[in-house]
N, C-alpha and C positions, 0 to 999 in steps of 0.2 A: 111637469112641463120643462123642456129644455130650457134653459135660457137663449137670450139673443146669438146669435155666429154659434152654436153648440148645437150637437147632433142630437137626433133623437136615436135612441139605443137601436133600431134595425137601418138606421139612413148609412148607407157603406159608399156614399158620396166622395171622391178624392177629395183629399183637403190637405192643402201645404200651409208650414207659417212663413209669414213675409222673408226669415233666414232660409226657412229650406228654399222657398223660391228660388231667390239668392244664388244659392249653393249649387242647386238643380241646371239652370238657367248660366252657370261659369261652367257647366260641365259640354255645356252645347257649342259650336262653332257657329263665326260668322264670315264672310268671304266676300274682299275686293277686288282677288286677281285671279288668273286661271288659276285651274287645282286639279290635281291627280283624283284619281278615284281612290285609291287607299287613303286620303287625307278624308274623302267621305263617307269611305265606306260604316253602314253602321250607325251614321251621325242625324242629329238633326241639326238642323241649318236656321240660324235665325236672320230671316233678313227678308226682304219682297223680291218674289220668286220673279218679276219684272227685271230686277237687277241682278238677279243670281245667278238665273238661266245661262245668261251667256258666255259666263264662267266655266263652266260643268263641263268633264268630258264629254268628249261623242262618242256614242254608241255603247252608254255600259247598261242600260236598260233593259230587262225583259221583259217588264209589267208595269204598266204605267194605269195608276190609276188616281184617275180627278175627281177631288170634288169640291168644283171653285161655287165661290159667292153665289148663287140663284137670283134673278134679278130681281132681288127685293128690297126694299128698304129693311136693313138689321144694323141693330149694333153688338158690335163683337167683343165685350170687355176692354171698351174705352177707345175702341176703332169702329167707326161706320163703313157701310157700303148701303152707297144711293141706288134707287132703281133709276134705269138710262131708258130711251126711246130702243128698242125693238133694233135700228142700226145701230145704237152705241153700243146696248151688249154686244150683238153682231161682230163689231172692231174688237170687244175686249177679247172677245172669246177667238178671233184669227189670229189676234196678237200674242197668245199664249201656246194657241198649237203649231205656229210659226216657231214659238223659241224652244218647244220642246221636241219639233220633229228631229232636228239634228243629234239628241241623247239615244234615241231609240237603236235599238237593236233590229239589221234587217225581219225577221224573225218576231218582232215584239206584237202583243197584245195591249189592248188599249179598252181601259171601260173609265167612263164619264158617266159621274151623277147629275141632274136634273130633275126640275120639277115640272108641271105640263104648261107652265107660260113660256120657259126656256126650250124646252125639249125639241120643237122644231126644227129649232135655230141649231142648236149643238149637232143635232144630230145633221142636217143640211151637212155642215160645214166637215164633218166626220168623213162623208162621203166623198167631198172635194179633195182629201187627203189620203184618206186611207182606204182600204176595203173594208164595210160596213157590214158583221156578217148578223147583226140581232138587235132587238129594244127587248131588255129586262123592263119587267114593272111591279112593283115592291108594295104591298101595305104596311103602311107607316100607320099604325093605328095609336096614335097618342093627340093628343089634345082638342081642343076645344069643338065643338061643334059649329055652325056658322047659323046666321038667324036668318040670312035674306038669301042663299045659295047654299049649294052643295056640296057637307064637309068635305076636303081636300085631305083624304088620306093615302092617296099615291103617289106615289115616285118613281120616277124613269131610270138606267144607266143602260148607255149606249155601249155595244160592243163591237170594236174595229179592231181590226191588226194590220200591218204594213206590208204584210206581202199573202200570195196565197199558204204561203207555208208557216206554219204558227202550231202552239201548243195548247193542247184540252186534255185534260185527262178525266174522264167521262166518268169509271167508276168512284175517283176520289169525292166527288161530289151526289152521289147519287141520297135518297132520299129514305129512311127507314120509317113505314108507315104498317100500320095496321092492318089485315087481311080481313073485308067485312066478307066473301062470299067466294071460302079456299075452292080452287077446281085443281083436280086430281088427274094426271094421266096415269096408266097404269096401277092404279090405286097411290102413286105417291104425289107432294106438292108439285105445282108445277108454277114456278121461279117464284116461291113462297118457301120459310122454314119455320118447322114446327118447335118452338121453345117453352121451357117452362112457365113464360111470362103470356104469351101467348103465339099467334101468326102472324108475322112478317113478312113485308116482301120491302127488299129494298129497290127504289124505283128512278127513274130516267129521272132529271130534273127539268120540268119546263121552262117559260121567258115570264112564269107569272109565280112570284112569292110572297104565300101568305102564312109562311112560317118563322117569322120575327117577330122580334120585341123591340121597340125602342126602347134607349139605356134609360132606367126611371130608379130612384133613391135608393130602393131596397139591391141594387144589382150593385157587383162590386166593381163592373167595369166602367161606371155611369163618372160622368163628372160636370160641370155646370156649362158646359159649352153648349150653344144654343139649337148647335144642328148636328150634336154630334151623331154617326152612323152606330150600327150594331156590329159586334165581334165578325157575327157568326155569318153578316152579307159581308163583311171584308173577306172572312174565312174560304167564301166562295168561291169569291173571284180569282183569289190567290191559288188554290187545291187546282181550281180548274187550268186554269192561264200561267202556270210557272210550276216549276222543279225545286226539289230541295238546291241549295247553294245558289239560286238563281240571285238577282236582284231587281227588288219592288221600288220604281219610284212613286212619292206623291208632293206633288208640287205645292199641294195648298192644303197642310199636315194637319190642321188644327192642334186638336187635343191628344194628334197621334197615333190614331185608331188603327189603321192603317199598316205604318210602322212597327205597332205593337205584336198584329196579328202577325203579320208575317215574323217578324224576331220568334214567335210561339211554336210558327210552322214550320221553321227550320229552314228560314230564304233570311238572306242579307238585303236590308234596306238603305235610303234616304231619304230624308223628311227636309219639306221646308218650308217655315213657318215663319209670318213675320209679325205674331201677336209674340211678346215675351211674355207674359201669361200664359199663352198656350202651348208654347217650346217646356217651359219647367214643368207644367203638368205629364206630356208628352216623356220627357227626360224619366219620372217618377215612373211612369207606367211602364217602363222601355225595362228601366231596370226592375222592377218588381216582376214585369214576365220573364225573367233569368228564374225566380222561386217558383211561380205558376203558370203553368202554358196552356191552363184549361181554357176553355171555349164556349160559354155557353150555350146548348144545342147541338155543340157537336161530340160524338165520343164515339169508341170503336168502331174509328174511320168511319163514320157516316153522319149524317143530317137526322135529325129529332123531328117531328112535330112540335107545335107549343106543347106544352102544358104537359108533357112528359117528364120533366127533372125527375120525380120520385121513382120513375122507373127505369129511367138510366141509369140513378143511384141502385138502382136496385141490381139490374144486370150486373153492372160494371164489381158491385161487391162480390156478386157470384164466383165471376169470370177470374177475380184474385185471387177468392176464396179456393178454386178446383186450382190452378196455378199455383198454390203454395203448399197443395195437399200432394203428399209422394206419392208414386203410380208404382206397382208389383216390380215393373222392373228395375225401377232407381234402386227401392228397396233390396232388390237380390242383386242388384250391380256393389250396393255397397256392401255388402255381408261377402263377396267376393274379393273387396281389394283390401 
């Protein structure tokens, strides 16, 4: 048995000591007066995004994605957030799409997490602002069951952009699934391929995902933040709604996630966060995807199902394996020079 604060041998939970904190957390910026974008590019930001906002240049944004407090009663590693009457979320929630409309990019995409007490309201006020073009809705299949109602394992995020003109890139996100019943034109697949592992067909992605995992002990991107998201729904959003070089904002950073995905996917971010716990955790992760930019769920450009890992791993050794084996011609290119 572990001892108390000590891992158990599979828990790959982050875990800083009070110095790396420290260390992690002087590496972060904080900000009282306006600031260039290269002072943030890249950066996380410690400070409440209330008073930061209006700091920030305009218009460096291409992808803005939220996902503030849900109006519940939580505490956040030593910070609360109270649940408000139905118009006081209402106010918090205009007060922040007020401060962040002026960051965006004419051009920008816009997704917002929520849960179905919130979700009205967000999404209401989305419309008020922007073009409203979808409601994602997520299973969150993790915790408790409920004794007197019905468990609550969905989540909502809203998707708006700012103008009619906006970015998707439709195949980066599409979906590798299983072929239960291949049909054939002309005797060959038809948008199905035949591989050694078996039939595939990669698939459109709908507004309903039931291919996630919330981050739980044994995963290495997990860390003790209470709502934190999956890799692989940041991983989404971002493939879909932004370009390599682009830049991801996220106002209410937590532990990162966010931030991290995109650094993985080859987009420039900024994070802003005003738990100092959750900026150094965030800092650790930022820099450890510089060593790893895997994903879990996603790999040779496309989207998993659950419960695939071993046959990703499996593909993916193949696909090295014939990639590092010489073809006839290497072979007689090099007996030539």
């Amino acid at each position: 048995m572990p001892e108390a604060n000590e891992k158990a041998k599979r828990n790959r939970t982050l875990r800083c000591t009070p110095q790396e904190e420290k260390e992690l957390l002087g590496r972060c910026i904080s900000i009282e007066n306006d600031i260039s974008f290269t002072e943030i590019e890249n950066r996380v930001i410690l400070g409440d995004s209330f008073a930061v906002l209006p700091h920030l240049p305009a218009g460096f944004v291409d992808l803005l994605i939220v996902d503030p407090p849900y109006n519940l009663s939580k505490v956040f590693h030593g910070e609360s957030f109270h649940r408000r009457s139905a118009e006081e979320y209402r106010a918090y929630t205009e007060r922040w799409i007020e401060l962040v409309k002026p960051l965006l990019k004419p051009d920008a995409s816009i997704y917002v997490c929520c849960d179905w007490r919130s979700s009205g309201i967000i999404g209401e006020l989305l419309e008020q602002h922007f073009y409203l073009r979808n409601r994602i809705t997520w299973q969150r299949e993790k915790g408790r069951g409920a004794q007197s109602n019905w468990k609550n394992s969905m989540e909502d995020i809203w998707f708006a952009t700012c103008s009619r003109s906006y970015t998707f890139h439709l195949d980066a996100v599409k979906i590798r699934k299983r072929v239960i019943a291949p049909y054939k034109t002309g005797g060959k697949p038809k948008d199905w391929e035949e591989t050694g592992e078996g039939r595939f067909r990669n698939t459109c992605p709908s507004n309903f995902w039931d291919d996630l995992s919330v981050p739980y002990w044994s995963m290495p991107e997990n860390t003790d933040h209470p709502t934190q998201k999956p890799e692989k729904l940041m991983a989404k959003l971002i493939l879909a709604s932004s370009s390599e070089g682009e830049v991801v904002f996220d106002p209410f950073a937590g532990s990162g996630t966010t931030a991290m995905t995109a650094r993985k996917l080859g987009r420039r971010f900024v994070a802003v966060e005003q738990n100092g716990l959750y900026c150094a955790w965030a800092q650790k992760r930022l820099e450890m995807a510089l060593e790893n930019s895997a994903i879990q769920g996603y790999s040779g450009g496309v989207f998993w199902e659950r419960n695939t890992a071993a046959l990703q791993k499996r593909i993916s050794m193949e696909e090295n394996s014939a990639k590092q084996k010489p073809t006839f011609s290497s072979i007689k290119k090099g007996k030539e020079t």
